[in-house]
N, C-alpha and C positions, 0 to 999 in steps of 0.2 A: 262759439262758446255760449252755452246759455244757463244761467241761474235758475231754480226753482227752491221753494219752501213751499214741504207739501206736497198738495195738487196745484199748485200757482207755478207757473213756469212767466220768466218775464221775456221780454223780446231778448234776440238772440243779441250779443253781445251789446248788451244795455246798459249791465251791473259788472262792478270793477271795485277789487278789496283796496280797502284805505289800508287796513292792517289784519296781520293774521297771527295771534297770540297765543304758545299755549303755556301756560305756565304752574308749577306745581300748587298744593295745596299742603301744608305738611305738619304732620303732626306733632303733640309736644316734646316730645325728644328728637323731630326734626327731622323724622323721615317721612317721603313723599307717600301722602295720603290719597289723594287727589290729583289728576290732572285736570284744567280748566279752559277749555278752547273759546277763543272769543275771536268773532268776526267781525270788523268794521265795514259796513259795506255804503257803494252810491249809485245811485243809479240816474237814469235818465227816460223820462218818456215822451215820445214823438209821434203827434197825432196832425190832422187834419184841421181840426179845431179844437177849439177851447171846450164845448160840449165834450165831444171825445176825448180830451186829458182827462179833465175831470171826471166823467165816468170808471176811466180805467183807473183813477186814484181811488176812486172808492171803493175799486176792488182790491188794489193794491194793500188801501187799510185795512179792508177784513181781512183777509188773509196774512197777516201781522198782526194781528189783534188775539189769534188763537195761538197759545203755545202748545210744546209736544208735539210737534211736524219736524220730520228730517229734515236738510237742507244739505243743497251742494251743487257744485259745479259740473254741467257736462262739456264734452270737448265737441269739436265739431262733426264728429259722425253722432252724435247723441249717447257715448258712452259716458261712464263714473269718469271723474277725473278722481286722485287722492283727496282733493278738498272735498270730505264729505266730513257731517255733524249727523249723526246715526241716531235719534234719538230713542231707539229700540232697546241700546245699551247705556244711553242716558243716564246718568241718577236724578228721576222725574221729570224725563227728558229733554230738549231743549229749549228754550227759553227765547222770550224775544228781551236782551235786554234793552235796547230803544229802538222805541215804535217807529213808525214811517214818518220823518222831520225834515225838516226844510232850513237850511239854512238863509237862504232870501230869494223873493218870491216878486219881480218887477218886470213892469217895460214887458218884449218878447218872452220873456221864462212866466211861463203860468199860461201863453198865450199860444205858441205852436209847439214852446215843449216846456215841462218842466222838472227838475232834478230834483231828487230827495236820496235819503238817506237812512239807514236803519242798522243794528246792533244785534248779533245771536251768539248766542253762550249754551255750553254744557261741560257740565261736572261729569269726568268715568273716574269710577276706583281704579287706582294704583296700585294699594297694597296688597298684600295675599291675607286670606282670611286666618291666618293665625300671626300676620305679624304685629309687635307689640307697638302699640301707636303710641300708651303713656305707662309709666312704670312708677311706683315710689314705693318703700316699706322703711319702717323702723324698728329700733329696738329697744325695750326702756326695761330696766332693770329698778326695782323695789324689792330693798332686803335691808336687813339690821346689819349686813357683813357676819352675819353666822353670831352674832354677839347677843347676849341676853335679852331676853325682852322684860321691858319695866311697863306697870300699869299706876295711874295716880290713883292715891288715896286721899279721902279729906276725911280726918278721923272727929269725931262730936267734937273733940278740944287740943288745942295743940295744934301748931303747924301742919299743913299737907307733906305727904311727905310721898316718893318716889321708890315701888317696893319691886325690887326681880320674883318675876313668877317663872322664868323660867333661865337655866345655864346656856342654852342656846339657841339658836332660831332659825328659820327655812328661809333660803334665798329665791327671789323669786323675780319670774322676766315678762313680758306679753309682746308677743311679735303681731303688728298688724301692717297693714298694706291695701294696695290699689293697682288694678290692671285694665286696660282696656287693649283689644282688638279690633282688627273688619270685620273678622266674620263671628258670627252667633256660640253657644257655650263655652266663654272661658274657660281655663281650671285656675284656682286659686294655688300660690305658691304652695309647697307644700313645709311644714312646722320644722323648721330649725333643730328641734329637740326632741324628737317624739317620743322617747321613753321619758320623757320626763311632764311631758302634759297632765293639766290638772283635769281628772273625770269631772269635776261637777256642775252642774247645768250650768251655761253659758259659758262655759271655758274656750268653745272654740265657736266661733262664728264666722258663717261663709255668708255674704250678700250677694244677689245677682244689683245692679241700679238699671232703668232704663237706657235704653240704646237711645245716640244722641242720634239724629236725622237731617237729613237734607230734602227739604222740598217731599217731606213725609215718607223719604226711604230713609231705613236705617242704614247708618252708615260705619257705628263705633259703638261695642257691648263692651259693656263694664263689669268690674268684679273686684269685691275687700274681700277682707278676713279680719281674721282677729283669733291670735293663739295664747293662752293663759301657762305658763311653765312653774312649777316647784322643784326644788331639789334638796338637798341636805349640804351636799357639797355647792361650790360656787360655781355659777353659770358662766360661760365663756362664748361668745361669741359675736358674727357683726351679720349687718344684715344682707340679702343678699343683692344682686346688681342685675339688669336685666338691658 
C-alpha cells in the first residue's frame, strides 16, 4: 500500500489513517449541505542516517505546505484504493488541515527513523442546486378593520379634537421573505394575493444578496422580496411553508 498527496508519493506502507471521518455539513433547516472528509494520518520514515531523515522531511514538509493536491491510497499493484480525496471536485479543493507534526522526537526517533503526522480535509456539495437550504416569510397586516378613518385637528382655540374624513377604509397586507439555494438564480416566492397588489413604485421588491462561500466558491444564493397588498374587502391569509 502506498500514500501519495499530489506528486509526493511516501514509501510504500509507511502511512497508516488514525481516523477517517465524513461527516455532513447542514443547512439551516437542517438538511445536508455539505459532506466533510477528514483524514487523520502517521506516518513513519526510515533512513540510513540522520542526514537522510531529515532531508526526506524536508521534502515531506513542502509538499504539505501546498494545498489543493489530491490525496489517496494505492493498493499494492499501484491501483486507486476507494480512499481517495479528489481535490478536482473539492469545494476549493483540499486542504492540509495540519501540517507535518510530531508528536515527540528522542533517543533513536529523529535518529534512524522518525514518525510524524499530518491532517487533510475537503468540503463536496451535497445538495442539488435548487434545494432550499433556508426558507422564512411573513405576513403583517395594517388596516383600520374597514372602519373610518379619523385625522387630528388643533383648531386656533378650543380643544383638539378627532374628525372622520372618511366612512370606511382599505385594508392592507405586505408579504415578504427570504430564500436561499446551492445553485445560482433563485426565484422569489411568488405574491399571496396578486389581484390585489399595490401598482405603486416600491410595492414589490425582489433582491438578489450575495452568495455566501467557502474557500471563495460559492456555495449558497440568496433571495427576498417584499409584496405590498390593498383590498376593500379584508385580506385573509398565512404565509407560506417551504
Amino acid at each position: 500500500m502506498q500514500f501519495f498527496y499530489g506528486s509526493y508519493y511516501h514509501d510504500l506502507n509507511s502511512v497508516a489513517f488514525t481516523g477517517v471521518t465524513n461527516s455532513f455539513i447542514r443547512s439551516q433547516n437542517g438538511r445536508p449541505h455539505l459532506i466533510r472528509k477528514s483524514w487523520s494520518c502517521k506516518g513513519k520514515i526510515v533512513r540510513w542516517s540522520q542526514a537522510e531523515i531529515f532531508n526526506q522531511l524536508t521534502q515531506l514538509q513542502l509538499a504539505y505546505s501546498i494545498n489543493g493536491q489530491s490525496a489517496g491510497l494505492l493498493d499494492n499493484s499501484g491501483q486507486l484504493t476507494p480512499f481517495l480525496l479528489d481535490s478536482s471536485t473539492a469545494l476549493g479543493g483540499v486542504i492540509v488541515a495540519e501540517p507535518i507534526s510530531h508528536d515527540e522526537i528522542s533517543g533513536a526517533h529523529g535518529t534512524t527513523f522518525l514518525r510524524y503526522k499530518f491532517a487533510l480535509q475537503a468540503d463536496y456539495l451535497w445538495s442539488g442546486p435548487t434545494d432550499v437550504l433556508s426558507f422564512a416569510e411573513s405576513v403583517s397586516f395594517t388596516n383600520n378593520d374597514g372602519g373610518p378613518i379619523q385625522v387630528e385637528r388643533i383648531p386656533a382655540t378650543g380643544r383638539p379634537i378627532l374628525q372622520n374624513v372618511t366612512e370606511t377604509s382599505f385594508y392592507y397586507a405586505t408579504q415578504s421573505g427570504s430564500l436561499s439555494q446551492s445553485g445560482p438564480n433563485p426565484q422569489p416566492m411568488n405574491p399571496i394575493w396578486p389581484g390585489l397588489q399595490r401598482r405603486q413604485n416600491g410595492s414589490a421588491q425582489v433582491t438578489l444578496t450575495a452568495p455566501k462561500t467557502l474557500r471563495g466558491i460559492p456555495i449558497e444564493y440568496g433571495i427576498q422580496w417584499k409584496y405590498d397588498f390593498i383590498s376593500v374587502d379584508p385580506i385573509m391569509g398565512e404565509p407560506n411553508v417551504r
